[in-house]
Backbone bond lengths (Angstrom), bond angles and torsions (degrees), N, CA, C in turn:
res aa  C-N    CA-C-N  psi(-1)  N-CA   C-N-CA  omega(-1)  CA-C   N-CA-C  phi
1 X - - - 1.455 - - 1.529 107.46 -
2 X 1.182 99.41 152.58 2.102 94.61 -179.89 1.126 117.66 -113.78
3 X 1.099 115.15 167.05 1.317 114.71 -164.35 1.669 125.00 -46.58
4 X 2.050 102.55 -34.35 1.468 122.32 174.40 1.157 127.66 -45.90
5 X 1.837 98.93 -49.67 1.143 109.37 172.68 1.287 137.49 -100.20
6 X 1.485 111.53 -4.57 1.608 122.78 139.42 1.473 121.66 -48.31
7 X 1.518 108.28 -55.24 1.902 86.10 167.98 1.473 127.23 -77.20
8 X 1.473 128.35 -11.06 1.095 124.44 165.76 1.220 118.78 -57.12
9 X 1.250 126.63 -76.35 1.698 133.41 133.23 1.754 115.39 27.26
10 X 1.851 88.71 -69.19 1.456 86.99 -177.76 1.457 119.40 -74.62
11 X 1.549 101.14 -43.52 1.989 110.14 -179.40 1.736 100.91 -51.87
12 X 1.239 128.96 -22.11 1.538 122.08 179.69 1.481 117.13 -69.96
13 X 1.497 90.10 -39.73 1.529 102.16 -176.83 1.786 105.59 -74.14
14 X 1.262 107.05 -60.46 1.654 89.20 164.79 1.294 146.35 -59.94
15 X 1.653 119.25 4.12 1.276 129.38 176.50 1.084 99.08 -89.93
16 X 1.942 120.60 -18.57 1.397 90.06 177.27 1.698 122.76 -124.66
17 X 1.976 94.89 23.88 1.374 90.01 169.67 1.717 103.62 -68.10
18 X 1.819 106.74 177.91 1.262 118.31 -167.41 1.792 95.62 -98.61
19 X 1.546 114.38 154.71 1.345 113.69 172.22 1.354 137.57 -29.17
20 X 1.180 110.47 -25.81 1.462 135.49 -160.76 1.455 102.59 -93.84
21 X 1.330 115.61 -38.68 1.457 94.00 172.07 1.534 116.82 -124.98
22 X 0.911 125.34 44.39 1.521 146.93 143.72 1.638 115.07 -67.47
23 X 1.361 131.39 -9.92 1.191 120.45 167.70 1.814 95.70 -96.23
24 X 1.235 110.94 -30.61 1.533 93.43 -166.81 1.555 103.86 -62.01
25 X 1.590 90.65 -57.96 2.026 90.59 167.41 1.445 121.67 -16.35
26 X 1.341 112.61 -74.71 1.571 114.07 -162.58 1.293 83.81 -71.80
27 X 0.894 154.56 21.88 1.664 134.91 177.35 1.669 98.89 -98.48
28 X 1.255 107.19 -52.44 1.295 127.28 -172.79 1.862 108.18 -71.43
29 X 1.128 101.21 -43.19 1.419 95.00 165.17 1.795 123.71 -77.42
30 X 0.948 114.77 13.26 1.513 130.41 -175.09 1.356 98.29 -99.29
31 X 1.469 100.45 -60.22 1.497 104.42 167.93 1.725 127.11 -33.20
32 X 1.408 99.31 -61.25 0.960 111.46 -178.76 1.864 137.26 -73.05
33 X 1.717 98.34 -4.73 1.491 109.12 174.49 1.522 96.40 -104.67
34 X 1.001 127.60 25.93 1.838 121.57 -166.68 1.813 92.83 -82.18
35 X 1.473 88.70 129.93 1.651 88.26 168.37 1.646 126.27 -55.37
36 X 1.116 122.52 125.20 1.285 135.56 -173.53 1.736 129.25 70.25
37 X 0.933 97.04 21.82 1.475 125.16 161.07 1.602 109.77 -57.73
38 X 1.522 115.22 -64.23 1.830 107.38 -177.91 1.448 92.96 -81.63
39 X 1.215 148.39 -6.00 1.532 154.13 -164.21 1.653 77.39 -92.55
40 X 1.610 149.67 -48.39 1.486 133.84 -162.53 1.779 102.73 -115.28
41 X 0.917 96.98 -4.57 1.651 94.49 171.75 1.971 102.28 -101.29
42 X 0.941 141.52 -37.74 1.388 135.88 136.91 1.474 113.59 -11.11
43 X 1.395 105.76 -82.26 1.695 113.92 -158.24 1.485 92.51 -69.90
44 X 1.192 118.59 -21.54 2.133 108.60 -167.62 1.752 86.82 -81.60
45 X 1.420 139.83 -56.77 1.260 149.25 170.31 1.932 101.87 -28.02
46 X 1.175 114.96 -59.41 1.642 115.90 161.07 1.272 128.21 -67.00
47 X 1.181 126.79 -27.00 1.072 132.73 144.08 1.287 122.83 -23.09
48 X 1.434 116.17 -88.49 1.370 134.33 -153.35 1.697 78.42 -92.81
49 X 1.561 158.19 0.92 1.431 113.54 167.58 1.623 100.69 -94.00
50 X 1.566 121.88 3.44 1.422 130.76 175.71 1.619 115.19 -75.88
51 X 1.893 96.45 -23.46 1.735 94.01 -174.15 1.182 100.79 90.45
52 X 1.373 123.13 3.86 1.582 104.82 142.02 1.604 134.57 -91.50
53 X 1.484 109.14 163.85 1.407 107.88 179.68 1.552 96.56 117.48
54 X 1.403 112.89 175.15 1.552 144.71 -161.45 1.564 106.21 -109.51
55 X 1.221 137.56 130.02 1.225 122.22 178.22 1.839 105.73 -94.21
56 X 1.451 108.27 128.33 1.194 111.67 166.14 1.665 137.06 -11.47
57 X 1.285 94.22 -38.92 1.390 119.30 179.55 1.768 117.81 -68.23
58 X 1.402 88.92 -41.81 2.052 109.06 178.12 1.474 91.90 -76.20
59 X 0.908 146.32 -50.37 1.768 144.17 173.38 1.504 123.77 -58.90
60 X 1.166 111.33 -63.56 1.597 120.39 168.46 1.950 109.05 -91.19
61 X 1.296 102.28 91.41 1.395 85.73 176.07 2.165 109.89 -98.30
62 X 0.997 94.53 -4.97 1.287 128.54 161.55 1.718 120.57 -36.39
63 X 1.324 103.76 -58.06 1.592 136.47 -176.96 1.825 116.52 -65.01
């Protein structure tokens, strides 16, 4: 699919969420245009295929 019709796709789907959750949306998409966001999800992605990092499990033993 290309990029064109990946956002068309999406603008359909948001014309027909309901009022109510159109703030969570843009919230979440705010999130997601934040400068350097794929700049720290990159290096954490190298990270952990190097064998670095904490496993979820040693943090939340809770879970």
């Amino acid at each position: 699919m290309s990029t064109t019709e990946l956002r068309r796709e999406i603008k359909k789907a948001v014309d027909k969420l309901p009022p109510a959750r159109l703030e969570s949306l843009a919230d979440y998409v705010d999130f997601l245009i934040r400068p350097g966001l794929a700049k720290r999800l990159s290096a954490a992605e190298k990270a952990i295929a190097a064998g670095k990092g904490v496993s979820w499990r040693k943090v939340r033993s809770d879970v």
